[in-house]
C-alpha positions as CSV (number, residue, x, y, z in Angstrom):
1,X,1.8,-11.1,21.3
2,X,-1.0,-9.5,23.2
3,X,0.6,-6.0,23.6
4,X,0.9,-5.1,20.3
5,X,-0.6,-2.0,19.0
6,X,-3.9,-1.9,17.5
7,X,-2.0,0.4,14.8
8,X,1.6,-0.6,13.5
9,X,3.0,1.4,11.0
10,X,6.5,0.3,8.9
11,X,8.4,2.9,6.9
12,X,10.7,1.0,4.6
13,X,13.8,3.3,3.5
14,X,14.7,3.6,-0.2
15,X,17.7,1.7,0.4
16,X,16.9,-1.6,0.4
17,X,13.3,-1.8,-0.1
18,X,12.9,-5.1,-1.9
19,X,15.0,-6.7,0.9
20,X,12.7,-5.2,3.5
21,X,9.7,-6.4,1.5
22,X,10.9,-9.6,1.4
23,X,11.5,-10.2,4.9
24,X,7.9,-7.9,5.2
25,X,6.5,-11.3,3.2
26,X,8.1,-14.0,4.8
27,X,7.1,-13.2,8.5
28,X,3.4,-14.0,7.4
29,X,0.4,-13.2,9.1
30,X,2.8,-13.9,12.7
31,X,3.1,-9.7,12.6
32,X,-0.1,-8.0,12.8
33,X,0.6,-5.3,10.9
34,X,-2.0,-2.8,9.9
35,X,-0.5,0.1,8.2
36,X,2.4,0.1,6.0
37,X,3.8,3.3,4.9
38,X,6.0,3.8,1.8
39,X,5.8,7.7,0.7
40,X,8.7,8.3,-1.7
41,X,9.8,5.2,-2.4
42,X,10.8,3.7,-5.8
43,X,8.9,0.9,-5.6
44,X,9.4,-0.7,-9.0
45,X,8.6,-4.0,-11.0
46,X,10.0,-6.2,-7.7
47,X,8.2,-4.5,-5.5
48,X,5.0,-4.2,-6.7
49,X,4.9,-7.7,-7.5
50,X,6.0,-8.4,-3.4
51,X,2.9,-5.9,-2.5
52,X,0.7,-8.6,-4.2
53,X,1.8,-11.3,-2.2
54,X,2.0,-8.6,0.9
55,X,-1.6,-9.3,0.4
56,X,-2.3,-12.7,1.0
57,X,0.3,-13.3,3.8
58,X,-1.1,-9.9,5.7
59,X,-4.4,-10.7,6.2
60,X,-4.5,-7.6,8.6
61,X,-3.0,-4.6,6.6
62,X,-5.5,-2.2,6.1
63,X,-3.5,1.1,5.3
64,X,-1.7,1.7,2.8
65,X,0.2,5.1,1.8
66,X,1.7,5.3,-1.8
67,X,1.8,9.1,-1.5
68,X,4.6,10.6,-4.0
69,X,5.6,7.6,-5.1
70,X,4.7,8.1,-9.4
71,X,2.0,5.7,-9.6
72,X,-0.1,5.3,-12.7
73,X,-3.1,5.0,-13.0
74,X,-2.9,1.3,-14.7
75,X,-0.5,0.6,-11.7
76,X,-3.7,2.2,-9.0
77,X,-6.2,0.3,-11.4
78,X,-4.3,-3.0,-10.8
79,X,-3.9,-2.0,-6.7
80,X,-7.6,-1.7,-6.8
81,X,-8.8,-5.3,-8.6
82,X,-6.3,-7.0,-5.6
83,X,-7.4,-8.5,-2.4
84,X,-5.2,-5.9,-1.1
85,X,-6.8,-2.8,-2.5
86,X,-10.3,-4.4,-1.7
87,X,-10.0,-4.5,2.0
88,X,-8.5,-0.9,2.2
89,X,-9.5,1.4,4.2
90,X,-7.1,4.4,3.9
91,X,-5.1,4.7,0.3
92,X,-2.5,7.7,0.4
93,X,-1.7,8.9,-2.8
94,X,-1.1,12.5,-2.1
95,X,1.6,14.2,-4.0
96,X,0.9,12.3,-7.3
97,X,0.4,15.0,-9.8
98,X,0.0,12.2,-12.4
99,X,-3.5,10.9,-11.2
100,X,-5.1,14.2,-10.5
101,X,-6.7,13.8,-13.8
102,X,-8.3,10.7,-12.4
103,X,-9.6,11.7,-8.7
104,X,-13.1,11.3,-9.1
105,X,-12.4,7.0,-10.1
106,X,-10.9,6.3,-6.8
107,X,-14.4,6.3,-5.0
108,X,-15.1,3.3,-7.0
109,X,-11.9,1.8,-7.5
110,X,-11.8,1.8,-3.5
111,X,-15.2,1.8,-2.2
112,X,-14.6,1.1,1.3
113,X,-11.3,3.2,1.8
114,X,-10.7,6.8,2.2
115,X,-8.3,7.7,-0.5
116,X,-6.1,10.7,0.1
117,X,-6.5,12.1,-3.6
118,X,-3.5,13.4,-5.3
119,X,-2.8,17.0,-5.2
């Protein structure tokens, strides 16, 4: 379609998420999707594994906010070594009182991407 937005942000509710991922997966690169937003959301095993293949299929994601959603650092690390997290270039992870040990890592774990540091 040539009237989409430059900018196209999905907010995924609780309620369903790993349906809503799948079907995010599935429609391929045919949505050009640049900003996916999922602050507060239980994520879990399921859908951090679809987030990975998100990747691959959404060439054009570029924004990603995981803001309050109790990542780890292992779980950032792992976000970070992904073709996903290499072609950032925004990273939310406000409100994530468990990484604010590990702020000053983000610069290189994301080195094109502004990271929105935990609080």
């Amino acid at each position: 379609m040539t009237h989409l937005k430059s900018r196209v942000q999905a907010c995924f509710f609780e309620r369903g998420l790993v349906g809503e991922l799948r079907r995010f997966v599935a429609e391929g690169a045919s949505c050009k999707l640049q900003e996916l937003n999922l602050r507060y959301r239980v994520i879990g095993d399921d859908g951090r594994k679809l987030l990975a293949v998100a990747a691959k299929v959404r060439p054009s994601l570029r924004r990603l906010d995981l803001s309050g959603c109790n990542r780890t650092l292992e779980g950032v690390n792992t976000l970070s070594k992904s073709e996903l997290g290499q072609r950032l270039l925004y990273l939310g992870l406000a409100y994530s009182p468990e990484l604010s040990e590990h702020k000053k890592k983000f610069k290189k774990m994301f080195p094109f991407a502004r990271v929105q540091e935990p609080l």
